[in-house]
Phi, psi and omega in degrees: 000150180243096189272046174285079186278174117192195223275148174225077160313124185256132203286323172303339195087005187311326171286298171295003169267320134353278158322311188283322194279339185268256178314314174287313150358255174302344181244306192279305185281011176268308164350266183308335149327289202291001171251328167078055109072006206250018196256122168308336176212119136288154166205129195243124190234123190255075187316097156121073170299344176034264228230300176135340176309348155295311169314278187288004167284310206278308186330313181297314191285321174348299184326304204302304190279337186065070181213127164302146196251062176269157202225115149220145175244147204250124173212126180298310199248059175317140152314148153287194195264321191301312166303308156327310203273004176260012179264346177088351175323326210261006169271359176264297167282170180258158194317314172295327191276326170258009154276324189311298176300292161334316168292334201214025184259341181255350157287305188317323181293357183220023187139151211265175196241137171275145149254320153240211196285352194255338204231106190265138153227138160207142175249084219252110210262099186187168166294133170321317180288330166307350212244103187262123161195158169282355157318132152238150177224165195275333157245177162224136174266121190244117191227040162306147171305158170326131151329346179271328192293299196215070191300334179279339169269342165267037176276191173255002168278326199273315190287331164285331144319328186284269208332324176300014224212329181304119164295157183266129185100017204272166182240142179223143224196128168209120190299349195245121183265094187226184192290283228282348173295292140063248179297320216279284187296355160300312162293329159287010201107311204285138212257143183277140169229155183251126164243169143310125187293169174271168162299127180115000175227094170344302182213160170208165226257129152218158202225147143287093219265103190276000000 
């Protein structure tokens, strides 16, 4: 794979409307459905932090719902700080939130950070079969590149890794639906589910950790 990244901004906002239907949707706010809306902190653990923007859709939303925020995102390959502040995000989110993160994003990379008294980030820069912690969390955004890209994260040895990181009852969210992701998660326990695709997608994945 080739980690010459950089930035492509889409002008309609078409990536955070993505984003927002995979995850925050399908993921946090199914979540909190299934809790009756009544849990005072989430925790969120997130494969392939990339840009950051799962982070600050939920952070934002967090803000709306008044519910503490923990985060941590698993990223091999960090953005610089320069690439980051070049993403435009901040025509998305409110103004505090995306200074907090611009200001605290290169601390977050070596340990995690308050941005404020509700919201913990730390971002742990390492390959996924790497990534050790005594945590468990209530959701996992599993947001890796395509299976064509990067095939070793969608093996059933790295999704049973991941899982293990789930609380039981916990949601695990992926844009992506295939056979064999499935069978993997099925063989640990979780019950599988078909969501409604983001737009331009039929159907994308969500699993229960029972």
């Amino acid at each position: 794979m080739n980690h010459e990244l950089k930035i492509v901004p889409t002008a309609d906002g078409s990536n955070t409307i993505y984003n927002w239907h995979v995850f925050l949707n399908s993921g946090l706010q199914y979540f909190l459905d299934r809790s009756d809306n009544s849990v005072p902190v989430v925790s969120i653990l997130e494969v392939g932090f990339g840009t950051g923007l799962n982070f600050l859709l939920s952070a934002d939303f967090c803000i709306e719902k008044n519910i503490s925020l923990d985060y941590t995102g698993i990223e091999a390959y960090p953005l610089t700080d320069e690439m980051i502040g070049q993403t435009g995000y901040n025509q998305y989110i409110s103004p505090q939130i995306w200074q907090q993160f611009i200001e605290l994003y290169p601390q977050a990379l070596t340990g995690e950070v308050l941005l404020n008294t509700k919201f913990k980030l730390q971002i742990v820069h390492c390959q996924l079969n790497n990534f050790q912690s005594t945590q468990q969390y209530d959701i996992i955004y599993f947001d890796a590149f395509a299976v064509g890209k990067q095939p070793e994260m969608w093996e059933d040895t790295a999704i049973a890794h991941t899982i293990k990181f789930l609380k039981p009852g916990g949601v695990f969210v992926t844009y992506a639906i295939t056979g064999n992701l499935k069978r993997a998660l099925k063989a640990l326990d979780c019950k599988v589910e078909k969501a409604p695709g983001a737009p331009g997608k039929r159907e994308m994945l969500r699993a229960i950790n029972r």
